[in-house]
N, C-alpha and C positions, 0 to 999 in steps of 0.2 A: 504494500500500500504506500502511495507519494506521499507525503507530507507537505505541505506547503510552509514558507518561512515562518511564517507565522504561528505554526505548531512548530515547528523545529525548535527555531529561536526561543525557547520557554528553557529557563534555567532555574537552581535553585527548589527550594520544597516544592512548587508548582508544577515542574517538570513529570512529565511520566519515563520513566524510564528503560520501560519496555518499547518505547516507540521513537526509534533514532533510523538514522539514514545508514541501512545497512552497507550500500555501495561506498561507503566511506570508509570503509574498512580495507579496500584494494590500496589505497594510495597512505591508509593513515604508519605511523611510525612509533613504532614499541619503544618505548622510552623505560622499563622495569624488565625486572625477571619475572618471573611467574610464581614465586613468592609468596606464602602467605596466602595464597588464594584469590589475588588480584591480580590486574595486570593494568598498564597506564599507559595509554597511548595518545600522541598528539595526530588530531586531524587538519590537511593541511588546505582543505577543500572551505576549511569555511574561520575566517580571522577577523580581528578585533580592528578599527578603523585604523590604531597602530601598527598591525600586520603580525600582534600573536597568533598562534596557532590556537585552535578550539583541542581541550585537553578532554580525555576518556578516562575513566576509569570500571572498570567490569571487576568484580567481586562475588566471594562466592554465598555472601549473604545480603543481597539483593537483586533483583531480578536486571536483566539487562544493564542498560550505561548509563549513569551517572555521568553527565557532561558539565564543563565548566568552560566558561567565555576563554580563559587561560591557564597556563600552566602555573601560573602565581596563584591565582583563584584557588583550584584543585590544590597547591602547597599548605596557603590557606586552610583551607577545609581538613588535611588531612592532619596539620597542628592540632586544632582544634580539637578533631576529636582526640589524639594522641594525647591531648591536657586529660579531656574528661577521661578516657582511659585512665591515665595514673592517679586522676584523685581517689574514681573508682577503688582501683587498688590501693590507696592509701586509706581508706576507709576501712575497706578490707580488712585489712591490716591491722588497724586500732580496734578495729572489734568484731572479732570473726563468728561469734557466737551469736544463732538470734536471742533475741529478749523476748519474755513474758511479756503481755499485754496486760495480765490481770484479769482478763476478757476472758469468756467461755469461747472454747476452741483454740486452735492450734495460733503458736504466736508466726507473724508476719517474720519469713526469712532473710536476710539481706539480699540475696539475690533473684528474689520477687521483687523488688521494690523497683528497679531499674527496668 
């Protein structure tokens, strides 16, 4: 199915990311290893008024691409979560045990709560 600019060009939480321009995949450029379960590719079919390239990332915990205007963007974004990652684990860390509610039923786990 075509997509028109106007669906493509959607980035960010609004984006669907099962619906990219799959013929963009012939010319695009692997920029990671395969890794971890992602992979990061710049596409050079479609750039930012300054002439970055449009940046991919495919992963194996969510569907399809995950696009970003650039490769600073996607650096961006992959900080970000790499922060929340570690506080996660610092959390962890401070208190690995769930707590009592006090509450009838079972207490709330830490790793429900995320």
């Amino acid at each position: 199915m075509q997509l028109s600019d106007a669906e493509y060009l959607v980035y960010g939480e609004a984006q669907d990311t099962v619906r990219f321009r799959e013929e963009y995949l012939q010319t695009a450029l692997e920029i990671s290893d395969r890794g971890d379960d992602a992979i990061l590719l710049l596409n050079p079919k479609t750039k930012t008024p300054e002439g970055e390239w449009e940046a991919w990332m495919f992963a194996n915990w969510f569907p399809g691409a995950r696009r970003y205007r650039s490769f600073r963007e996607l650096m961006e974004d992959v900080r970000i979560g790499f922060r929340d990652l570690m506080e996660r684990e610092r959390r962890k860390q401070a208190d690995p045990q769930p707590k009592a509610t006090g509450k009838k039923g079972p207490a709330k786990a830490w790793w429900k709560i995320w």
